[in-house]
C-alpha positions in Angstrom: 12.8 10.5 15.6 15.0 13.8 15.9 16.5 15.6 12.8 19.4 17.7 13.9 20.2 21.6 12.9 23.2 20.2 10.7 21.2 17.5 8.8 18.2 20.5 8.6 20.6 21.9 6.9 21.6 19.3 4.3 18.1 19.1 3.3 17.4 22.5 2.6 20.8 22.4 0.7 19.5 19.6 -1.7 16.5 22.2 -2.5 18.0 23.6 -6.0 18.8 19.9 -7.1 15.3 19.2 -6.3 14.0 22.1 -8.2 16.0 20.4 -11.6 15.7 16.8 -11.4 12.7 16.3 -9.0 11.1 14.7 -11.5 13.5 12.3 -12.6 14.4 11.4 -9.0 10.4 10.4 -8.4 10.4 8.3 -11.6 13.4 6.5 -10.7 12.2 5.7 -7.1 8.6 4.4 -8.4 10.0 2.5 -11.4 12.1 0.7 -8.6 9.7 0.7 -5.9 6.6 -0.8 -7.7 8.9 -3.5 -10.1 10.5 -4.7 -7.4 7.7 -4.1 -4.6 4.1 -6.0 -6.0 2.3 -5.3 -2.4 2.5 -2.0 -2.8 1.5 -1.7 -6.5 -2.6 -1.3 -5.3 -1.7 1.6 -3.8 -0.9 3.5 -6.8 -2.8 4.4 -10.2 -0.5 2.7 -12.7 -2.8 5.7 -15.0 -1.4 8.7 -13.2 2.3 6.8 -13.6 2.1 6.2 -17.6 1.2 10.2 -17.2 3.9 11.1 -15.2 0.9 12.9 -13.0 1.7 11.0 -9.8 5.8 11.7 -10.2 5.1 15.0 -10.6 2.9 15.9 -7.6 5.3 13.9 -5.4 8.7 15.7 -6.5 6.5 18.9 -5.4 5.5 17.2 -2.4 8.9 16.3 -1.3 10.7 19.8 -3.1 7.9 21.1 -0.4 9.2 19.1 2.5 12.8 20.0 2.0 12.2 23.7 2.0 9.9 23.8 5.3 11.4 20.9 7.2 12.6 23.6 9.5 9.1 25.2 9.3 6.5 21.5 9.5 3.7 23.9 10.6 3.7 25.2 6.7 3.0 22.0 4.9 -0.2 22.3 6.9 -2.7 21.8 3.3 0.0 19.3 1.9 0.1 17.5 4.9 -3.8 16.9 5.3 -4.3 16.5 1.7 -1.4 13.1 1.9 -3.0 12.4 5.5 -6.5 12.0 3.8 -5.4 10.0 0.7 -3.4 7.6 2.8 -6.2 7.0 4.8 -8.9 6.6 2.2 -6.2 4.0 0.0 -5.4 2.4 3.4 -1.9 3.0 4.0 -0.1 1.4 7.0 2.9 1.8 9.2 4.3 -1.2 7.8 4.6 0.6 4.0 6.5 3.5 5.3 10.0 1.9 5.7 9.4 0.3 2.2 9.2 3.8 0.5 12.1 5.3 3.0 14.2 1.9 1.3 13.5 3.0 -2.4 13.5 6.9 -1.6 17.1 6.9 -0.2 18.2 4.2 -2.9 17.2 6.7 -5.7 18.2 9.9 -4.0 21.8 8.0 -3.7 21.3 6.4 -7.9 19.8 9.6 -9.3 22.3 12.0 -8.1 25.1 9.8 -7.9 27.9 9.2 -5.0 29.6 12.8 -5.1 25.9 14.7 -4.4 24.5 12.0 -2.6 26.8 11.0 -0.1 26.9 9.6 3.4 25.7 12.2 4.9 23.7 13.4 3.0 21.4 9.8 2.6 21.6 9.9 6.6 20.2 13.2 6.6 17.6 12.4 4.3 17.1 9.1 6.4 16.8 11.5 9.6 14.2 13.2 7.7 12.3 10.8 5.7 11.7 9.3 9.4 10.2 12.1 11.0 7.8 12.8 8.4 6.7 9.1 8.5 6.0 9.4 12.4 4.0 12.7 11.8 2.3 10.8 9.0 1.6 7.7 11.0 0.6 9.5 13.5 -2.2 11.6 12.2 -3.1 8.5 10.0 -3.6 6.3 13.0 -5.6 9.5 14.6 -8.3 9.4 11.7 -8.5 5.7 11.1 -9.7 5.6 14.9 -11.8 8.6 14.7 -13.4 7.1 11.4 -13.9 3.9 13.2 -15.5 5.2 16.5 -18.0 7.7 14.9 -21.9 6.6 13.8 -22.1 4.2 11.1 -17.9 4.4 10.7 -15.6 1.8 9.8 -12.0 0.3 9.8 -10.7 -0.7 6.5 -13.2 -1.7 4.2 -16.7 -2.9 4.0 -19.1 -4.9 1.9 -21.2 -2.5 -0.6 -24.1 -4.0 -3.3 -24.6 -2.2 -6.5 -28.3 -1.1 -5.5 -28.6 1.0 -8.7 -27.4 2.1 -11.6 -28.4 5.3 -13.3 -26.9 6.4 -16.7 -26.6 10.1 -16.7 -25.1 10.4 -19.5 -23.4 8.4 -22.8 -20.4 7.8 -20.5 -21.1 8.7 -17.2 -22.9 6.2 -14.6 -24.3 7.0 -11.5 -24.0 4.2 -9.0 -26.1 3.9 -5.5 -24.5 1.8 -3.2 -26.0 0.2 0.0 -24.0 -1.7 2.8 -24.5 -5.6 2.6 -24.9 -5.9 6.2 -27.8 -2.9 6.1 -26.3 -1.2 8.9 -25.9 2.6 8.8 -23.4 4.1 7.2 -20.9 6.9 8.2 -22.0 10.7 6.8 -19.6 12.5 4.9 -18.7 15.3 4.9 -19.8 17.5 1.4 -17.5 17.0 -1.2 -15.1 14.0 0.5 -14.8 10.7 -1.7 -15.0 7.3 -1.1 -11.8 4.4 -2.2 -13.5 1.2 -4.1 -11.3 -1.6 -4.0 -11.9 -4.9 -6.4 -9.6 -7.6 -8.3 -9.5 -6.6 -11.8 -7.7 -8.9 -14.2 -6.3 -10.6 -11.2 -4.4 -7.6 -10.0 -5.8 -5.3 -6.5 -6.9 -2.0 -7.7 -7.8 1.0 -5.7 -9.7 4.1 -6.9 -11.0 7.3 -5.2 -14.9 8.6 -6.2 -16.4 11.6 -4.6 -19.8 11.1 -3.0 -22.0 12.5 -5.8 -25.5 13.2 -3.6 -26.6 14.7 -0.4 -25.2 13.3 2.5 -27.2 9.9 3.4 -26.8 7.6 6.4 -28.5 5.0 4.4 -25.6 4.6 1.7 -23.8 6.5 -1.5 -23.9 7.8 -4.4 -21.0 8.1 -6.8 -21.2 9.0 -10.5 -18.1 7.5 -12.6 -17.2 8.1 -16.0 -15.9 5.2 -18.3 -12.5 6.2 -19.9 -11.6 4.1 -22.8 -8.8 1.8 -21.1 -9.5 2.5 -17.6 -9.1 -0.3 -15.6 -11.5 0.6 -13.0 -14.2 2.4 -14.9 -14.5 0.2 -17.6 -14.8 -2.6 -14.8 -17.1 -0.5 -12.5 -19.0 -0.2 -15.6 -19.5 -3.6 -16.9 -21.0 -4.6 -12.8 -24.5 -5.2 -12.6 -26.8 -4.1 -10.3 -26.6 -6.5 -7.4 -23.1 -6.9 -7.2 -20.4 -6.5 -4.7 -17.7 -4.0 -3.9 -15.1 -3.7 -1.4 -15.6 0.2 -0.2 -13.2 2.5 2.4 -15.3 5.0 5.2 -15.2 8.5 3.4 -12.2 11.1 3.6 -10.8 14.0 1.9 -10.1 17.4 3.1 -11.6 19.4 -0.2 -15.2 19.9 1.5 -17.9 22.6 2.2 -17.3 24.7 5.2 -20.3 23.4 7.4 -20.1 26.4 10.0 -20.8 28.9 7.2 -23.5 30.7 6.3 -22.1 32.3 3.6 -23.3 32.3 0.1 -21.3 29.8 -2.1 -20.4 29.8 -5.7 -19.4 26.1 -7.1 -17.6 26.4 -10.3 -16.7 23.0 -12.2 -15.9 21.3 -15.1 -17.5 17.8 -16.6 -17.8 15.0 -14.4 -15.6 17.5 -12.1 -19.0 18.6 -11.1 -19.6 15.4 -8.8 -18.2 16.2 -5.3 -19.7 20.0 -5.9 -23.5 18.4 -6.3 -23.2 17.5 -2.4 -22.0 20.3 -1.2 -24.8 22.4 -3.3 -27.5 20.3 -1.6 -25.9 20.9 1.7 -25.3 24.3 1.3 -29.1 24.6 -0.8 -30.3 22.6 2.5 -28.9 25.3 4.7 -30.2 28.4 2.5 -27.2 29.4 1.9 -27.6 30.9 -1.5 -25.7 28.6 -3.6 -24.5 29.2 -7.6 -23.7 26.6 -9.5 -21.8 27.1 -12.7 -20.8 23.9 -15.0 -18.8 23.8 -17.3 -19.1 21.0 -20.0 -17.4 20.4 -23.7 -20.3 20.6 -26.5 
């Protein structure tokens, strides 16, 4: 799909309305979307909503698109970052016209049918569709790649609970071994893994960096319970031996592995987790590594 100079141009002219009601346009698009939309409700941390955390970083995302979507090349780090999360939550071509539905509905609601006219919700249309065909694109491009490399997968695959380890009063380590004892694909330092399970009768989906060297045998994550959290109060309650539904690795924040240079890994609480792997890969390559962690007394 094409955008053309004059809708390029409507875009970037909707940039300063962006920059003041960004916001209020993402809230209205995912109180519409997920009320109205259940199958797309795993997708999304209903946490991060009740925060206004996952509004927020998608106003910026799409405040970025609108300034550089006569410049794509620049969205470069947003790009992979979205690319990688999509992939590890297992996002498919079929949800894209489902946002581009609610999107151009609450562009057109939020700012009303003098700002948001005609041409405006075809330019944004116009738009919306490129960036969905980039998207796709580079989504189908890793799901393949994770699929076709040693111990990879598509979709998700049947871990056991081998062990649990309490590190602390409210953080849980958990080692996790494939059911069919096959190997498993080696991430990359610092990448995360997507557990998947049916808590309370409702799909839930939640991202966990790899918390250990990298293993071809299985995982290690290391999860800490958050009074009310769906997931972590659920993850914690599992015993050892039981089952989780668990997504190849992804995630573009990861140790450079061509490097030799020294590293310095600076953290904070169970921030730490994704920076123990990469200071055992980098430790494993002598690289000199520092590792500062912060924690509250």
């Amino acid at each position: 799909m094409s955008v053309t100079p004059a809708q390029i141009a409507i875009v970037k002219s909707t940039v300063p309305i962006l920059e003041q009601g960004g916001v209020a346009l993402t809230t209205h698009f995912y109180k519409l979307m997920l009320g109205e939309q259940s199958a797309v409700r795993p997708f999304f941390n209903m946490t991060h909503q009740r925060s206004g955390e996952q509004p927020r970083a998608l106003a910026n995302s799409v405040l970025c698109f609108a300034r550089h979507i006569d410049a794509l090349h620049k969205l470069g780090p947003v790009a992979a970052q979205i690319v990688n999360k999509h992939v590890a939550l297992q996002v498919q071509p079929e949800h894209y016209p489902i946002v581009g539905e609610y999107l151009l509905r609450s562009i057109r609601e939020v700012l009303g049918p003098q700002v948001a006219t005609d041409e405006v919700i075809d330019a944004w249309g116009a738009a919306y569709g490129l960036l969905a065909n980039i998207l796709i694109g580079a989504e189908g491009d890793m799901y393949n790649a994770l699929a076709a490399a040693p111990g990879g997968w598509r979709g998700d695959r049947k871990f056991t609970i081998s062990k649990k380890v309490q590190e602390t009063p409210d953080v849980t380590s958990f080692y996790l071994s494939p059911v069919d004892k096959k190997e498993v694909l080696v991430n990359a330092p610092g990448q995360y893994l997507t557990l998947i399970a049916t808590v309370n009768g409702e799909s839930i989906r939640r991202n966990y960096s790899v918390s250990d060297a990298c293993d071809s045998k299985g995982y290690r994550i290391s999860v800490k319970k958050i009074a009310g959290g769906a997931f972590s109060e659920y993850l914690h309650s599992l015993p050892e031996g039981a089952e989780l539904n668990v997504c190849a690795p992804t995630g573009e924040f990861t140790l450079a592995a061509e490097s030799t240079r020294p590293v310095v890994l600076v953290s904070a609480g169970v921030g730490v987790t994704p920076m123990i792997s990469m200071a055992k890969a980098a430790a494993a390559k002598k690289r000199g590594v520092t590792h500062i962690h912060f924690t509250k007394n």
